[in-house]
N, C-alpha and C positions, 0 to 999 in steps of 0.2 A: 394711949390705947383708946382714948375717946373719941379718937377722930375715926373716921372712915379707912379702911385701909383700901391702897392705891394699888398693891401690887396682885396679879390673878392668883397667887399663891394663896392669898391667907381670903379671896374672895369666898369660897366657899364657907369658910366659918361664920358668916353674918349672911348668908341666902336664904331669903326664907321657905326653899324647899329642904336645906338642909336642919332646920330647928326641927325638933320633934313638936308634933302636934298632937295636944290630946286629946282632940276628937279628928280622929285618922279618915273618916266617909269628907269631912268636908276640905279636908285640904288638898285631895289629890282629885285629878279632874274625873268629870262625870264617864260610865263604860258606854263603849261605842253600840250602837243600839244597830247602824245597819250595816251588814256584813256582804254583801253582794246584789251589784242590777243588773240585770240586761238589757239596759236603756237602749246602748249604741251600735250592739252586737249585731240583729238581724241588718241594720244597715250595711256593715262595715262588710259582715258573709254574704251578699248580695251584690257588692261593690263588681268584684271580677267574677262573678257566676257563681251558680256551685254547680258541679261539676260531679259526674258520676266516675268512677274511678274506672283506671285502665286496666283492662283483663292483659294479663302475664303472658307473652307467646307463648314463654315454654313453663313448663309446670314445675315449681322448687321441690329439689331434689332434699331441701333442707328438714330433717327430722327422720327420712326415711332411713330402712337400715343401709347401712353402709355394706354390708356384703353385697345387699342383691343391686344397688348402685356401681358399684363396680363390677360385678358380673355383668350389667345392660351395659356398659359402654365400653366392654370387651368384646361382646355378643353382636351389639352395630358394626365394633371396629371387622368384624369376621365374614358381617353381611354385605360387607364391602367387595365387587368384585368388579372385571371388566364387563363390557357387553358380552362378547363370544359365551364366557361364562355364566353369563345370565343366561342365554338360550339353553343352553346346556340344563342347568339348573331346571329350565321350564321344560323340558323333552323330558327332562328323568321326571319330573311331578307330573307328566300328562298321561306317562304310562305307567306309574304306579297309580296314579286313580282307575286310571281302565282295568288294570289290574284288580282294585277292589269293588269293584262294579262289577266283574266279571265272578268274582268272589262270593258277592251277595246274590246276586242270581241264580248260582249253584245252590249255595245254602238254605233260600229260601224254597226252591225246587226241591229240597231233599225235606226241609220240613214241610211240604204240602202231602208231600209220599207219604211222607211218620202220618199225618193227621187220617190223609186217608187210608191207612193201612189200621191206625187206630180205630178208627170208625167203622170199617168194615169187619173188625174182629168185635167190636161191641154189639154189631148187628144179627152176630152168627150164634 
């Protein structure tokens, strides 16, 4: 038992990390004092550019609600039509606008009336 032992089994019995020590600060190695540098970094980010990031063509549908997601891309699939059908589409919207131009002109006519029918009875 006096000699050294040879084999990696019983090595750790005689290591002297594995002896206990009774003064424990000086046998274990000193704490690492520096925790982070940025020595090499602005270099290495500078290397290939930096680069301003690339805006999205289309907008992520990701987080919105899912109903009205699926209503809009039923709603496009709807807005889908041929040509002939687009004119059509444009004839009936040119003559409901005339229609409400024609609408607003009456009304505002009839409220000129009210104001001066109001006015001439405040006057009397």
């Amino acid at each position: 038992f006096g000699s050294r032992p040879t084999s990696p089994r019983s090595y750790h019995l005689l290591h002297p990390s594995s002896v206990p020590c009774p003064r424990r600060l000086l046998c274990e190695a000193m704490a690492k004092s520096k925790n982070h540098t940025g020595n090499n970094q602005v270099y290495k980010n500078h290397r290939n550019g930096i680069k301003k990031t690339r805006r999205p063509k289309k907008m992520s549908m990701q987080g919105m609600n899912c109903k009205f997601v699926r209503n809009q891309a039923f709603a496009k699939r709807g807005m889908q039509c041929t040509p002939e059908e687009k004119e059509e589409r444009l004839k009936a919207q040119k003559e409901a606008q005339k229609k409400m131009e024609e609408k607003k002109v009456t009304e505002r006519a009839e409220r000129l009336k009210e104001l001066e029918e109001g006015a001439k009875a405040t006057k009397k």
